[in-house]
KOLMARBA-73072 format. One line per 3 residues: for each residue x, y, z of N, C-alpha, C. Coordinates in pm, 1 decimal. Atoms other than C-alpha are relative to their C-alpha. Example, Ala and Ser with C-alpha at 12.3 -4.5 7.8 and 13.67 -1.06 7.14 Angstrom:
2
89.0:-119.0:0.0:1230.0:-450.0:780.0:90.0:120.0:0.0  -82.0:-119.0:-6.0:1367.0:-106.0:714.0:-77.0:109.0:73.0
END
This chain:
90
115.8:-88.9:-6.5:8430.5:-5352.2:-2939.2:-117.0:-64.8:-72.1  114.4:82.2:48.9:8067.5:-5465.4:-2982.8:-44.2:113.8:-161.4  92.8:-122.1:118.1:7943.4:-5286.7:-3347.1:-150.7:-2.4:13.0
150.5:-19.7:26.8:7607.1:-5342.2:-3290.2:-42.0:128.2:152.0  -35.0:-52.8:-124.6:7681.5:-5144.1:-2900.0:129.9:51.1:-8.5  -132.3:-34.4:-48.5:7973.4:-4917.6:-2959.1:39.4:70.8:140.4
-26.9:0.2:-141.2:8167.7:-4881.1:-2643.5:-61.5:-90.3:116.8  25.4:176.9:-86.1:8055.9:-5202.8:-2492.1:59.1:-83.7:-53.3  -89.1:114.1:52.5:8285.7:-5495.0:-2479.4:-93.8:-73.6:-0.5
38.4:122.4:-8.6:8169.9:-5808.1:-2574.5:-13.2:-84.2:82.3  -19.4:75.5:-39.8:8049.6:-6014.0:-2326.8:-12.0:-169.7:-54.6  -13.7:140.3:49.8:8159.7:-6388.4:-2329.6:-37.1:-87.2:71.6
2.2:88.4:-70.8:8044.9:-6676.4:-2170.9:126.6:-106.7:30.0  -105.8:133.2:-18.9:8371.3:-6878.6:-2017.2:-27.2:-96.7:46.1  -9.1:47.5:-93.2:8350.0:-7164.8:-1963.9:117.3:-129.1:28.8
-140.8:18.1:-84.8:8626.9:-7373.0:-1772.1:-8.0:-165.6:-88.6  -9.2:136.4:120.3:8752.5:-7690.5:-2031.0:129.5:-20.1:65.3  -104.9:88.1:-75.3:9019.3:-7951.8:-1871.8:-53.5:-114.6:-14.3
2.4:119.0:-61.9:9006.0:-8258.4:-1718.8:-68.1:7.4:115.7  69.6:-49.6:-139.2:8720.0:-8253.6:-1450.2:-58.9:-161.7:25.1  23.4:145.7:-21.8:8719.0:-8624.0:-1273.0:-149.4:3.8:110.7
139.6:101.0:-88.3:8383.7:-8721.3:-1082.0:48.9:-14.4:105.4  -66.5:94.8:-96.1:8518.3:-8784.4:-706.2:-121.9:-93.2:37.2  126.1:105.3:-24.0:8222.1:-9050.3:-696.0:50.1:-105.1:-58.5
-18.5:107.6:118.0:8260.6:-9238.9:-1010.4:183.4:-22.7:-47.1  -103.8:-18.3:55.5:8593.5:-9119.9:-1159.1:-43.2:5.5:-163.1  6.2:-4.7:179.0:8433.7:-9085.3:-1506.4:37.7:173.7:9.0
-53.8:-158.2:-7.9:8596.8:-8770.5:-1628.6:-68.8:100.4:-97.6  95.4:-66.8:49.0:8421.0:-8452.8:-1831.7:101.6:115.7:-70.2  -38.2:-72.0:43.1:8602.7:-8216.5:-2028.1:-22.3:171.9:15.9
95.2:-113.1:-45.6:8359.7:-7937.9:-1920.8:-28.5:-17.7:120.6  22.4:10.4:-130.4:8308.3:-7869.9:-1556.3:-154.5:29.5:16.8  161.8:-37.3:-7.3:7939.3:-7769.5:-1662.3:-77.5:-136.4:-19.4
-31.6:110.7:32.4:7943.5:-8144.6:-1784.3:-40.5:-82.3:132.7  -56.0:57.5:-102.1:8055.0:-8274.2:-1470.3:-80.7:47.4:125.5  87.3:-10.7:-83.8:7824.1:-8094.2:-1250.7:-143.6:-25.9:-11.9
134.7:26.2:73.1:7527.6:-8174.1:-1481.0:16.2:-205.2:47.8  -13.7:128.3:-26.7:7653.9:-8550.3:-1420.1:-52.8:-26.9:199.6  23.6:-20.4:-147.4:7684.1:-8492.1:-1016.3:-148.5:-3.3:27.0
102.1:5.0:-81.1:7372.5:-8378.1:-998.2:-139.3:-73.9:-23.6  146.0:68.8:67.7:7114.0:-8573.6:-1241.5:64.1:-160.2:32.8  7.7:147.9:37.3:7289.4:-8909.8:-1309.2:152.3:-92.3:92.0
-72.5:71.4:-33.8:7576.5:-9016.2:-1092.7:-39.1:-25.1:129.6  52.3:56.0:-105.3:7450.2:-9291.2:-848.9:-86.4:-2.6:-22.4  196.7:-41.9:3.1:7092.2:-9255.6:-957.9:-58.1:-69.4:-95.0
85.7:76.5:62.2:6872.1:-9482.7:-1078.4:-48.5:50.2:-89.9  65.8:-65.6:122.8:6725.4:-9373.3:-1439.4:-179.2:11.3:65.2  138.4:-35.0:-40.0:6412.4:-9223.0:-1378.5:-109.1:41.9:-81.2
119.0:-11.0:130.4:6220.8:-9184.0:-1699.4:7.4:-133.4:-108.5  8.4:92.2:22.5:6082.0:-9500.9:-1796.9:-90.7:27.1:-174.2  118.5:41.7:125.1:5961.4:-9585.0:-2188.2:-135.1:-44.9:-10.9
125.6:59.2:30.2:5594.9:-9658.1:-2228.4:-16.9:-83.7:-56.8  44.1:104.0:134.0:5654.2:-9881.4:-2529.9:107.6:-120.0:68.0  -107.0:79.2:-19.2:5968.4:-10073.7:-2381.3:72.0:-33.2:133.4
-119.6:-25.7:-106.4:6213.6:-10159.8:-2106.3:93.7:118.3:37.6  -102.2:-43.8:-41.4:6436.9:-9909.8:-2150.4:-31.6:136.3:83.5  -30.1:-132.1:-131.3:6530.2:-9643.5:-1883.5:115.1:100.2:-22.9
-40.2:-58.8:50.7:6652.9:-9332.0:-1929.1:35.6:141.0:143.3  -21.5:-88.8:-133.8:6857.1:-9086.9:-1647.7:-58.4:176.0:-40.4  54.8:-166.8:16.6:6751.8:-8751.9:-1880.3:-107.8:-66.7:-114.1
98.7:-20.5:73.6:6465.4:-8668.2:-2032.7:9.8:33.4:-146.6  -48.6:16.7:183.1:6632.4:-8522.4:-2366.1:39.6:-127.5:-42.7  -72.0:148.5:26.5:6789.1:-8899.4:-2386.5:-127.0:-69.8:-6.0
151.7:61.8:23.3:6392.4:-9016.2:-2340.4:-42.2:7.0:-64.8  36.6:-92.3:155.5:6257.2:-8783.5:-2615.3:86.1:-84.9:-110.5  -81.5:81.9:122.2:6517.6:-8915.0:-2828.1:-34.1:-149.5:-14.0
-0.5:138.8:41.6:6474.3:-9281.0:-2780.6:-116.6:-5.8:-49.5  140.8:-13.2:29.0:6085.9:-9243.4:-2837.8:-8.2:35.1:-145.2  57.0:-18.8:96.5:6103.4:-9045.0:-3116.9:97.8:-86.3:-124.9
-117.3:92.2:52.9:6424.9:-9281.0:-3279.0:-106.9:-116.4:-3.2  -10.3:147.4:18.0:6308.2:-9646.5:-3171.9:-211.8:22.4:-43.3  177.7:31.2:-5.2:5863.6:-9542.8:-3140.6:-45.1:50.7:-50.4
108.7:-95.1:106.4:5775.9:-9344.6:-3426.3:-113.4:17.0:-45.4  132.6:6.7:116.5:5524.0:-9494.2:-3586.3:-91.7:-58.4:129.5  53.1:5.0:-134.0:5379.2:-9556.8:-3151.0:-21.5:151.1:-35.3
53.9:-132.2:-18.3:5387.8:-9182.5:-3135.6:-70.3:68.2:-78.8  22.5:-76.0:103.8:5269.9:-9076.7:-3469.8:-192.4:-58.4:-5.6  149.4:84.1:-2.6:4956.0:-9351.6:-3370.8:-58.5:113.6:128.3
77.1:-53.4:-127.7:4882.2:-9191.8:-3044.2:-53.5:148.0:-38.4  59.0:-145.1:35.5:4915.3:-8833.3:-3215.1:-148.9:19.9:-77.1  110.1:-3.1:110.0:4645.8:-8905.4:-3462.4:-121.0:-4.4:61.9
137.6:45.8:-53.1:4419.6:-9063.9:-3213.9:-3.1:116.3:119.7  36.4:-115.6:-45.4:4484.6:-8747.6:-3005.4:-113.9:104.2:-38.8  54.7:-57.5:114.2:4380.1:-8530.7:-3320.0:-161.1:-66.1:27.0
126.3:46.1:54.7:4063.0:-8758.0:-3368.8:-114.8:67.0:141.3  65.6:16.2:-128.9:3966.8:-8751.1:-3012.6:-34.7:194.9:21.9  4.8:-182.4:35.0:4008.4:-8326.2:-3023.0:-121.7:32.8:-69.2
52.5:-26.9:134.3:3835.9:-8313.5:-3343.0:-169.3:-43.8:25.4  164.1:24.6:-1.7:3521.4:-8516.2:-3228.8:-68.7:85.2:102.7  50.7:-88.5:-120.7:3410.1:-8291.1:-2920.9:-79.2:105.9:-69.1
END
């Protein structure tokens, strides 16, 4: 029973944990939410978010964000400023 809603059960989100193989690749996913997130962004598919500062290529965008703000800090922290300035003079 929910206490904050008595007489409402708790709903739960299930979701389905195994062994869920790729029939493409064969890389396997523990999560079938996993495994369809793979299917549909990155298996077979050319990375599609390219670095500004670098070579590298990136199939998701959270994995882009991250490398940027990891390997180009003190790139992004330049561009922010000269954002700021550029704002600021108008």
């Amino acid at each position: 029973m929910n206490e904050c809603f008595p007489g409402e059960e708790k709903r739960r989100y299930r979701r389905s944990y195994g062994v869920f193989p790729c029939p493409n690749c064969g890389r396997t996913y523990l999560r079938k939410d996993s495994l369809q997130r793979h299917t549909l962004w990155e298996c077979g598919k050319d990375p599609q978010f390219q670095c500004p500062f670098c070579p590298q290529k990136c199939k998701r965008k959270s994995h882009h964000i991250r490398h940027m703000q990891r390997q180009h800090k003190d790139m992004l922290d330049l561009m922010n400023n000269y954002v700021k300035k550029e704002v600021t003079a108008e």
